[in-house]
N, C-alpha and C positions, 0 to 999 in steps of 0.2 A: 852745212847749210840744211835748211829744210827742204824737206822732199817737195819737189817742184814738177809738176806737168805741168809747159810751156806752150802752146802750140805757135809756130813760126806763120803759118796760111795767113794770105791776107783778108781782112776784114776784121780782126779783132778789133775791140777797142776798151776794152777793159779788163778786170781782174776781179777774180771770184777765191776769196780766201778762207779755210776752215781751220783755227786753231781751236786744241783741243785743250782740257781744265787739267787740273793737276789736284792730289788730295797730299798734305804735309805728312810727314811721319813725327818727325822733330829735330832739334839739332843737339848736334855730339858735345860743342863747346862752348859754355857758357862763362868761362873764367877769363882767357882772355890771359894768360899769365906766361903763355910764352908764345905771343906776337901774333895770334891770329882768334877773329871768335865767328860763333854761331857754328856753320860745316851742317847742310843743312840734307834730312831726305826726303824722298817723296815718290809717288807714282804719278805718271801722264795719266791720263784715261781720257777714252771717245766721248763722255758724254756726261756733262751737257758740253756746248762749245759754243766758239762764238764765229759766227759767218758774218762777213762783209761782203756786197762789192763796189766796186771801185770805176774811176772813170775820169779821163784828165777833164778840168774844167780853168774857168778864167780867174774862179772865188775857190773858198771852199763851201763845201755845202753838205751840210748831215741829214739823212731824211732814215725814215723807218725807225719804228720804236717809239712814236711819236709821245707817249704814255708815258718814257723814262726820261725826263729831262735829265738827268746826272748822266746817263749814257752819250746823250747827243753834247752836253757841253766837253765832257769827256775827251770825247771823239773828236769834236772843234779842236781843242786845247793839242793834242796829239800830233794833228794833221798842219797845226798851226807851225808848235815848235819843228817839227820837221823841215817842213818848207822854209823857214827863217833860218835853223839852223845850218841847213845844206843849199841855202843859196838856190830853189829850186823857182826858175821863172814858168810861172802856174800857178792853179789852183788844182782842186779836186772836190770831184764830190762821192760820197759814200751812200750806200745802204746799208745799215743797220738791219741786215737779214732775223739776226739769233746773238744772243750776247749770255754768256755768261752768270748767274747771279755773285750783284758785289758784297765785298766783304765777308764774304763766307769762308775763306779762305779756301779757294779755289782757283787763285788767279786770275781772276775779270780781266784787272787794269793791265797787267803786262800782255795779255794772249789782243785785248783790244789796240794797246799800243803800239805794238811790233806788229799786229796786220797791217792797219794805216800806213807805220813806215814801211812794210815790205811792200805795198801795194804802191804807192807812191814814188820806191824808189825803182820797182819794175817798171811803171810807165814811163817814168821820166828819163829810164838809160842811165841810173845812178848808181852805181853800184859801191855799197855802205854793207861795212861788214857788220856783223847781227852786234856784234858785243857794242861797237861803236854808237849802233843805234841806241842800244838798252841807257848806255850814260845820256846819248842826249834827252832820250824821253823820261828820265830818271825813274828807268825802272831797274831794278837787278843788284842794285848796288851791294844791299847785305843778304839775299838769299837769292840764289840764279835756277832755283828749281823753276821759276814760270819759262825764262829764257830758253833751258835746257828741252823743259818741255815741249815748245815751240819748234826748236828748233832740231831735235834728235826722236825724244819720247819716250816710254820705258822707265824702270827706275834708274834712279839717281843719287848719288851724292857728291855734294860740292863741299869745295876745303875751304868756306870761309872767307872772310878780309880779311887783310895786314890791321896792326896796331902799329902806328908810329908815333912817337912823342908821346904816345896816351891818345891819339886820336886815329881813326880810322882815315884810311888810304882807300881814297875815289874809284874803285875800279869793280870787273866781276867777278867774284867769286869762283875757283876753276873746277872743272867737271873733274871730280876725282874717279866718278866710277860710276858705269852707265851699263845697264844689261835687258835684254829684253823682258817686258811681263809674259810668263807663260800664257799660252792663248786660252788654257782651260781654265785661267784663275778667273775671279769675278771681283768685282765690288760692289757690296749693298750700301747705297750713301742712304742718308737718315740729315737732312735740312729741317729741326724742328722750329717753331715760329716763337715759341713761346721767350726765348734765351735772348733772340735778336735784338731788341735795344738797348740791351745789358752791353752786346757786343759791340754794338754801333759806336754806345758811350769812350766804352775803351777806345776802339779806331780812332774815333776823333783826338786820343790823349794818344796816342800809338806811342808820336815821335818823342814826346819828353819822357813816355814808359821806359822807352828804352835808352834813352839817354843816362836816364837816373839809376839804373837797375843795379840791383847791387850783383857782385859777383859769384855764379854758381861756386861752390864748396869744389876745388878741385878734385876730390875724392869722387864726386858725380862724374865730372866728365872726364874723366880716368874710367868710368866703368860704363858709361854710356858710348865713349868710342872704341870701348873691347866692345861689349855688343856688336856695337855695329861694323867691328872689322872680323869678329871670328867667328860670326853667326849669321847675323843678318847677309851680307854680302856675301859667304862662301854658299848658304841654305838657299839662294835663290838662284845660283848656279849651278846648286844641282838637283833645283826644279823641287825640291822638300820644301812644299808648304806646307806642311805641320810645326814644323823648325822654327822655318822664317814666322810662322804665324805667332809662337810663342815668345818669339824673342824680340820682332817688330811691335807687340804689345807689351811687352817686359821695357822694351824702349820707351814707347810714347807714356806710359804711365808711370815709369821710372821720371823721365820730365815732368810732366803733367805736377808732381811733387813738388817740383823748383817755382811752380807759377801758381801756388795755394793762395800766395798775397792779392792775387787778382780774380780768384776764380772763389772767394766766400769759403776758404780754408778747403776746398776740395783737388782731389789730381783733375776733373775733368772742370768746365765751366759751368754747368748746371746739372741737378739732381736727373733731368730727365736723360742727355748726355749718358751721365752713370750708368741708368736704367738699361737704357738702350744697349750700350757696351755688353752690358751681363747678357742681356739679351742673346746680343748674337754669339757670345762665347758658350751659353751655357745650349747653343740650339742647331750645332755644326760650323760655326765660323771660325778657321784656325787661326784667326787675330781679328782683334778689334781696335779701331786709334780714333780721337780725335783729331783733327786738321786745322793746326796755326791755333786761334783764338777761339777757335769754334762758331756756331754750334754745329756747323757739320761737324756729321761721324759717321765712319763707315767701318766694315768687314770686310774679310777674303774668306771665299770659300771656292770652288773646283766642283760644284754642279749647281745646274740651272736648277732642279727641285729645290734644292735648299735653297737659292738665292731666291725663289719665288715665297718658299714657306717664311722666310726670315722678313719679305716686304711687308707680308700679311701680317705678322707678328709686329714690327713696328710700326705698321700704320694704326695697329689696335692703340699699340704704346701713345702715340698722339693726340690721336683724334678729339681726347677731352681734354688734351693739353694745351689748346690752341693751335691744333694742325699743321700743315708742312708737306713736305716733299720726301718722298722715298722711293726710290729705282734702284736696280741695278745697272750696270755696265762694263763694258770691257778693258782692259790697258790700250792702252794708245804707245806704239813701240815702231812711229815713221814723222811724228809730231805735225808741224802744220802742212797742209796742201796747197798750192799754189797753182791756178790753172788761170786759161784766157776764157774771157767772155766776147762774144761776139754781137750780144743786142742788149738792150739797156730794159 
Protein backbone atom coordinates (compact mmCIF):
# COMPACT_ATOMS: atom_id res chain seq x y z
CA UNK A 1 0.00 0.00 0.00
CA UNK A 2 0.98 3.42 0.10
CA UNK A 3 2.64 4.99 2.86
CA UNK A 4 -0.08 6.08 5.02
CA UNK A 5 0.04 8.46 8.27
CA UNK A 6 -3.35 7.84 9.86
CA UNK A 7 -3.95 9.59 12.90
CA UNK A 8 -6.75 7.63 15.14
CA UNK A 9 -7.54 11.06 17.88
CA UNK A 10 -10.79 12.10 17.69
CA UNK A 11 -11.90 15.01 15.80
CA UNK A 12 -10.71 14.27 12.50
CA UNK A 13 -12.84 14.58 9.69
CA UNK A 14 -11.27 14.31 6.64
CA UNK A 15 -8.17 13.35 4.42
CA UNK A 16 -5.36 15.26 3.04
CA UNK A 17 -3.76 13.42 0.17
CA UNK A 18 -0.33 14.07 -1.80
CA UNK A 19 0.50 11.84 -4.83
CA UNK A 20 3.43 12.35 -6.52
CA UNK A 21 4.09 12.64 -10.93
CA UNK A 22 5.90 10.11 -12.47
CA UNK A 23 8.35 10.79 -15.89
CA UNK A 24 8.13 7.55 -18.62
CA UNK A 25 11.38 6.03 -19.83
CA UNK A 26 9.50 3.63 -22.35
CA UNK A 27 8.59 0.36 -22.91
CA UNK A 28 10.62 -2.89 -23.67
CA UNK A 29 7.76 -4.55 -25.87
CA UNK A 30 6.16 -3.52 -28.63
CA UNK A 31 5.57 -6.82 -30.66
CA UNK A 32 3.27 -8.57 -28.69
CA UNK A 33 4.40 -12.01 -30.41
CA UNK A 34 4.66 -14.21 -27.41
CA UNK A 35 1.49 -13.25 -25.18
CA UNK A 36 2.25 -10.05 -23.51
CA UNK A 37 2.94 -6.10 -24.82
CA UNK A 38 4.16 -2.69 -23.79
CA UNK A 39 6.42 -3.68 -20.09
CA UNK A 40 6.72 -0.30 -19.26
CA UNK A 41 9.58 2.14 -17.14
CA UNK A 42 9.73 5.04 -15.31
CA UNK A 43 10.59 7.28 -12.27
CA UNK A 44 8.23 8.56 -9.38
CA UNK A 45 9.27 12.04 -8.48
CA UNK A 46 8.19 14.83 -5.76
CA UNK A 47 7.32 17.25 -7.97
CA UNK A 48 4.98 18.56 -9.31
CA UNK A 49 2.01 16.55 -7.46
CA UNK A 50 -1.37 16.55 -7.01
CA UNK A 51 -2.96 17.47 -3.31
CA UNK A 52 -6.54 16.84 -2.47
CA UNK A 53 -8.53 17.07 0.49
CA UNK A 54 -11.36 15.21 1.17
CA UNK A 55 -14.45 15.23 3.54
CA UNK A 56 -17.53 12.90 3.70
CA UNK A 57 -20.52 14.80 2.31
CA UNK A 58 -24.39 14.11 1.28
CA UNK A 59 -23.55 14.98 -2.76
CA UNK A 60 -20.37 15.08 -4.34
CA UNK A 61 -18.78 18.30 -4.63
CA UNK A 62 -15.47 19.53 -6.39
CA UNK A 63 -14.30 22.92 -5.34
CA UNK A 64 -10.64 24.58 -5.87
CA UNK A 65 -8.98 25.01 -9.29
CA UNK A 66 -11.85 26.70 -10.04
CA UNK A 67 -9.92 28.05 -13.61
CA UNK A 68 -9.63 24.14 -14.68
CA UNK A 69 -12.84 22.86 -15.71
CA UNK A 70 -11.26 19.40 -17.13
CA UNK A 71 -9.90 18.91 -13.64
CA UNK A 72 -13.15 19.50 -11.54
CA UNK A 73 -15.27 17.44 -14.16
CA UNK A 74 -12.50 14.96 -13.77
CA UNK A 75 -12.60 14.76 -10.32
CA UNK A 76 -16.70 14.52 -10.46
CA UNK A 77 -16.41 11.59 -12.83
CA UNK A 78 -13.75 9.79 -10.49
CA UNK A 79 -15.63 10.22 -7.21
CA UNK A 80 -18.73 9.42 -9.01
CA UNK A 81 -17.65 6.01 -10.39
CA UNK A 82 -16.34 5.13 -7.20
CA UNK A 83 -19.32 5.67 -5.17
CA UNK A 84 -21.62 3.76 -7.84
CA UNK A 85 -19.12 1.27 -8.12
CA UNK A 86 -18.59 0.31 -4.41
CA UNK A 87 -22.07 0.83 -3.31
CA UNK A 88 -20.88 3.63 -1.03
CA UNK A 89 -24.01 5.35 0.79
CA UNK A 90 -22.61 9.13 0.58
CA UNK A 91 -21.21 11.66 -0.96
CA UNK A 92 -17.97 13.75 -0.79
CA UNK A 93 -16.64 16.68 -1.35
CA UNK A 94 -13.03 17.57 -2.57
CA UNK A 95 -10.41 20.29 -2.63
CA UNK A 96 -8.58 20.53 -5.56
CA UNK A 97 -5.36 21.88 -3.44
CA UNK A 98 -2.47 21.31 -6.62
CA UNK A 99 -3.00 18.87 -9.51
CA UNK A 100 -0.70 17.84 -11.71
CA UNK A 101 -0.39 19.07 -15.44
CA UNK A 102 -2.64 16.96 -17.97
CA UNK A 103 -1.39 15.03 -20.77
CA UNK A 104 2.19 15.74 -20.40
CA UNK A 105 2.69 12.57 -19.61
CA UNK A 106 3.24 12.65 -16.14
CA UNK A 107 0.30 11.00 -14.91
CA UNK A 108 -2.43 13.71 -13.81
CA UNK A 109 -5.39 11.21 -14.34
CA UNK A 110 -4.21 8.11 -12.40
CA UNK A 111 -2.37 10.10 -9.26
CA UNK A 112 -6.06 12.26 -9.30
CA UNK A 113 -8.05 9.19 -9.61
CA UNK A 114 -6.63 6.84 -6.99
CA UNK A 115 -6.51 10.03 -4.35
CA UNK A 116 -10.37 10.48 -4.74
CA UNK A 117 -10.67 6.68 -4.31
CA UNK A 118 -8.17 6.27 -1.64
CA UNK A 119 -9.75 9.17 0.22
CA UNK A 120 -13.15 8.09 -0.24
CA UNK A 121 -12.60 4.57 0.64
CA UNK A 122 -10.51 5.84 3.95
CA UNK A 123 -13.66 7.75 5.10
CA UNK A 124 -16.00 5.41 4.30
CA UNK A 125 -14.28 2.22 6.25
CA UNK A 126 -13.86 0.63 2.74
CA UNK A 127 -11.30 -1.10 2.28
CA UNK A 128 -10.57 -1.72 -1.76
CA UNK A 129 -7.47 -2.99 -2.75
CA UNK A 130 -5.28 -0.33 -5.02
CA UNK A 131 -5.30 -2.58 -8.25
CA UNK A 132 -9.13 -3.21 -7.86
CA UNK A 133 -9.54 0.51 -7.70
CA UNK A 134 -7.20 1.34 -10.74
CA UNK A 135 -9.80 -1.30 -12.98
CA UNK A 136 -12.78 0.41 -11.81
CA UNK A 137 -11.62 4.04 -12.44
CA UNK A 138 -10.00 2.69 -15.65
CA UNK A 139 -6.80 3.54 -14.93
CA UNK A 140 -3.65 1.27 -15.17
CA UNK A 141 -4.80 -1.12 -17.51
CA UNK A 142 -1.79 -0.99 -20.14
CA UNK A 143 0.87 0.85 -18.34
CA UNK A 144 0.80 0.52 -14.09
CA UNK A 145 3.78 3.08 -13.90
CA UNK A 146 1.15 5.91 -12.33
CA UNK A 147 -0.41 2.99 -9.99
CA UNK A 148 3.00 1.74 -8.90
CA UNK A 149 4.06 5.25 -8.49
CA UNK A 150 1.26 6.05 -6.24
CA UNK A 151 1.48 3.52 -4.50
CA UNK A 152 5.32 2.32 -3.82
CA UNK A 153 7.54 5.13 -5.81
CA UNK A 154 11.09 4.78 -7.05
CA UNK A 155 11.81 3.20 -10.28
CA UNK A 156 9.94 0.81 -11.93
CA UNK A 157 9.16 -1.62 -14.42
CA UNK A 158 6.02 -3.49 -15.15
CA UNK A 159 5.63 -6.80 -17.30
CA UNK A 160 3.05 -5.65 -19.45
CA UNK A 161 -0.82 -7.27 -20.35
CA UNK A 162 -1.57 -10.68 -21.46
CA UNK A 163 -2.69 -11.16 -25.25
CA UNK A 164 -5.44 -13.51 -25.54
CA UNK A 165 -7.21 -14.42 -28.72
CA UNK A 166 -5.47 -11.32 -30.22
CA UNK A 167 -6.99 -9.25 -27.67
CA UNK A 168 -5.79 -7.81 -24.51
CA UNK A 169 -6.73 -9.20 -21.02
CA UNK A 170 -8.45 -6.53 -18.53
CA UNK A 171 -6.19 -6.35 -15.68
CA UNK A 172 -2.67 -4.54 -14.19
CA UNK A 173 0.28 -4.96 -15.51
CA UNK A 174 2.68 -6.49 -12.59
CA UNK A 175 5.44 -4.65 -10.78
CA UNK A 176 8.39 -6.61 -12.24
CA UNK A 177 11.03 -4.52 -10.64
CA UNK A 178 11.04 -1.51 -8.30
CA UNK A 179 14.25 0.03 -6.62
CA UNK A 180 14.85 3.12 -4.90
CA UNK A 181 15.92 6.59 -6.86
CA UNK A 182 19.26 7.45 -5.36
CA UNK A 183 18.71 10.51 -3.05
CA UNK A 184 21.58 12.58 -4.87
CA UNK A 185 20.03 11.82 -8.39
CA UNK A 186 17.92 14.90 -9.74
CA UNK A 187 15.70 15.58 -12.55
CA UNK A 188 15.71 18.62 -14.86
CA UNK A 189 11.92 18.33 -16.51
CA UNK A 190 11.83 20.89 -19.46
CA UNK A 191 7.49 21.26 -20.23
CA UNK A 192 7.88 23.23 -23.43
CA UNK A 193 4.57 25.05 -24.70
CA UNK A 194 5.27 25.30 -28.13
CA UNK A 195 4.65 21.13 -29.00
CA UNK A 196 1.40 20.92 -26.80
CA UNK A 197 -1.38 20.84 -29.30
CA UNK A 198 0.44 18.74 -31.56
CA UNK A 199 0.23 16.47 -28.40
CA UNK A 200 -3.18 17.11 -27.46
CA UNK A 201 -4.25 16.29 -31.26
CA UNK A 202 -2.71 12.75 -30.73
CA UNK A 203 -4.29 12.21 -26.99
CA UNK A 204 -7.49 12.79 -28.42
CA UNK A 205 -6.69 9.88 -31.25
CA UNK A 206 -4.50 7.94 -28.34
CA UNK A 207 -7.13 4.97 -28.22
CA UNK A 208 -7.41 4.08 -31.98
CA UNK A 209 -3.32 5.02 -32.27
CA UNK A 210 -2.82 2.25 -30.36
CA UNK A 211 -5.37 0.01 -31.40
CA UNK A 212 -4.07 0.19 -35.09
CA UNK A 213 -0.35 0.19 -34.33
CA UNK A 214 1.55 -1.92 -36.33
CA UNK A 215 3.87 -4.31 -34.60
CA UNK A 216 7.55 -3.23 -33.27
CA UNK A 217 10.17 -5.40 -35.42
CA UNK A 218 10.85 -8.06 -32.94
CA UNK A 219 14.61 -7.48 -33.27
CA UNK A 220 13.76 -4.06 -31.29
CA UNK A 221 12.31 -5.43 -28.37
CA UNK A 222 14.78 -8.17 -28.29
CA UNK A 223 17.28 -5.49 -27.71
CA UNK A 224 15.43 -2.90 -25.80
CA UNK A 225 14.46 -5.64 -22.97
CA UNK A 226 18.42 -6.68 -22.97
CA UNK A 227 18.99 -3.03 -22.20
CA UNK A 228 16.77 -2.91 -19.88
CA UNK A 229 17.47 -6.24 -18.05
CA UNK A 230 21.44 -5.96 -18.05
CA UNK A 231 22.01 -2.36 -17.65
CA UNK A 232 19.54 -0.33 -16.88
CA UNK A 233 18.29 -2.43 -13.84
CA UNK A 234 21.53 -3.89 -12.66
CA UNK A 235 23.38 0.15 -13.08
CA UNK A 236 20.94 1.55 -10.78
CA UNK A 237 21.62 -0.90 -8.04
CA UNK A 238 24.62 -0.12 -7.89
CA UNK A 239 23.93 3.46 -7.70
CA UNK A 240 26.22 4.06 -11.47
CA UNK A 241 24.56 6.88 -13.00
CA UNK A 242 26.78 7.20 -15.70
CA UNK A 243 25.61 3.58 -16.78
CA UNK A 244 22.21 3.96 -16.13
CA UNK A 245 22.35 7.47 -17.69
CA UNK A 246 23.74 6.08 -21.05
CA UNK A 247 21.72 3.24 -21.42
CA UNK A 248 18.29 4.78 -20.10
CA UNK A 249 18.88 7.24 -23.11
CA UNK A 250 20.12 4.47 -25.41
CA UNK A 251 16.55 3.20 -24.46
CA UNK A 252 14.19 5.91 -24.73
CA UNK A 253 15.83 7.03 -28.07
CA UNK A 254 16.33 3.51 -29.26
CA UNK A 255 12.08 3.77 -29.02
CA UNK A 256 11.65 7.11 -29.80
CA UNK A 257 12.79 5.30 -33.42
CA UNK A 258 9.62 2.98 -33.30
CA UNK A 259 7.26 6.27 -33.04
CA UNK A 260 8.88 8.50 -36.21
CA UNK A 261 5.17 7.87 -37.90
CA UNK A 262 3.87 10.22 -35.13
CA UNK A 263 6.38 12.46 -34.23
CA UNK A 264 7.20 14.18 -38.29
CA UNK A 265 9.84 11.25 -38.94
CA UNK A 266 11.92 12.25 -35.70
CA UNK A 267 13.05 9.86 -32.46
CA UNK A 268 11.66 12.68 -30.16
CA UNK A 269 8.10 14.74 -30.90
CA UNK A 270 9.43 18.12 -31.80
CA UNK A 271 12.67 19.68 -32.99
CA UNK A 272 12.84 21.82 -29.68
CA UNK A 273 12.50 18.23 -27.61
CA UNK A 274 15.69 17.28 -29.67
CA UNK A 275 17.40 20.59 -28.86
CA UNK A 276 16.85 20.27 -25.45
CA UNK A 277 17.92 16.60 -25.02
CA UNK A 278 21.44 17.56 -26.56
CA UNK A 279 21.22 20.11 -24.45
CA UNK A 280 21.39 18.44 -21.20
CA UNK A 281 23.74 15.67 -22.49
CA UNK A 282 26.08 17.79 -24.01
CA UNK A 283 26.15 20.06 -20.37
CA UNK A 284 26.53 17.24 -17.47
CA UNK A 285 23.30 15.25 -17.66
CA UNK A 286 24.15 11.44 -17.64
CA UNK A 287 20.82 10.72 -19.63
CA UNK A 288 18.41 12.42 -21.26
CA UNK A 289 14.53 10.92 -22.24
CA UNK A 290 11.37 12.04 -23.33
CA UNK A 291 8.19 11.02 -21.31
CA UNK A 292 5.14 8.99 -23.03
CA UNK A 293 4.11 11.32 -26.13
CA UNK A 294 5.91 14.15 -24.76
CA UNK A 295 6.72 17.24 -24.86
CA UNK A 296 8.03 16.83 -21.54
CA UNK A 297 11.61 15.86 -21.30
CA UNK A 298 13.87 15.59 -18.66
CA UNK A 299 17.67 14.65 -17.37
CA UNK A 300 19.58 13.10 -14.41
CA UNK A 301 22.26 14.44 -13.10
CA UNK A 302 23.76 14.14 -9.12
CA UNK A 303 24.46 17.99 -8.26
CA UNK A 304 22.45 20.68 -7.65
CA UNK A 305 25.02 23.21 -9.68
CA UNK A 306 24.43 21.50 -12.77
CA UNK A 307 20.70 20.91 -12.18
CA UNK A 308 20.51 24.84 -11.74
CA UNK A 309 23.09 25.58 -14.76
CA UNK A 310 21.03 23.10 -16.97
CA UNK A 311 17.36 25.11 -15.96
CA UNK A 312 19.09 28.40 -16.97
CA UNK A 313 20.20 26.76 -20.16
CA UNK A 314 16.86 25.47 -21.04
CA UNK A 315 14.85 28.27 -20.15
CA UNK A 316 17.28 30.20 -22.75
CA UNK A 317 16.21 27.21 -25.16
CA UNK A 318 12.42 28.31 -24.68
CA UNK A 319 11.69 31.54 -24.04
CA UNK A 320 11.47 32.41 -27.90
CA UNK A 321 9.99 29.23 -28.51
CA UNK A 322 6.69 29.88 -26.89
CA UNK A 323 7.89 29.30 -23.28
CA UNK A 324 7.17 26.73 -20.64
CA UNK A 325 7.99 25.26 -17.45
CA UNK A 326 11.44 24.05 -16.25
CA UNK A 327 12.46 22.87 -12.59
CA UNK A 328 14.15 20.36 -11.21
CA UNK A 329 13.21 17.76 -8.62
CA UNK A 330 13.79 14.85 -6.58
CA UNK A 331 12.71 10.80 -6.99
CA UNK A 332 9.87 10.20 -5.03
CA UNK A 333 10.87 6.39 -3.39
CA UNK A 334 7.45 6.25 -0.57
CA UNK A 335 4.73 7.24 -3.31
CA UNK A 336 1.44 8.81 -2.05
CA UNK A 337 0.92 10.10 1.64
CA UNK A 338 -2.18 9.64 3.32
CA UNK A 339 -2.88 11.66 6.51
CA UNK A 340 -6.12 12.91 8.58
CA UNK A 341 -7.33 16.38 8.45
CA UNK A 342 -8.94 17.73 11.35
CA UNK A 343 -10.67 21.26 10.05
CA UNK A 344 -12.11 22.03 6.71
Amino acid sequence: MSKIAISTSTGEIGRLIVAPAHLHAGNMDLTGDIGRLYGTAGFTIDYPRTVIEAVKSDKITITGRDKDKEDTTNAEKYARTFIDRFNIDGGITVNLKETIPKHLGMGSQTALALSIGHAISELYNRAVDIEEMALALGRSEIVALGLNSFKIGGFIVDGGYKIRDGSRVRMIPPCLFRYPVPEDWLFIVCIPNKPVPAILKIKENEEEILKTLKPMPEQMSDKLSRVMLMQVMPSIMEGDIKTFGRYITAFNSQLGGFWEEFQEGSTYCHPIVKDGIEILLENGAYGACQTCWGPTFYGIVDSGETARKLVEKLEDLIANEGGGDVFYTTGNNHGAVISTIKKW
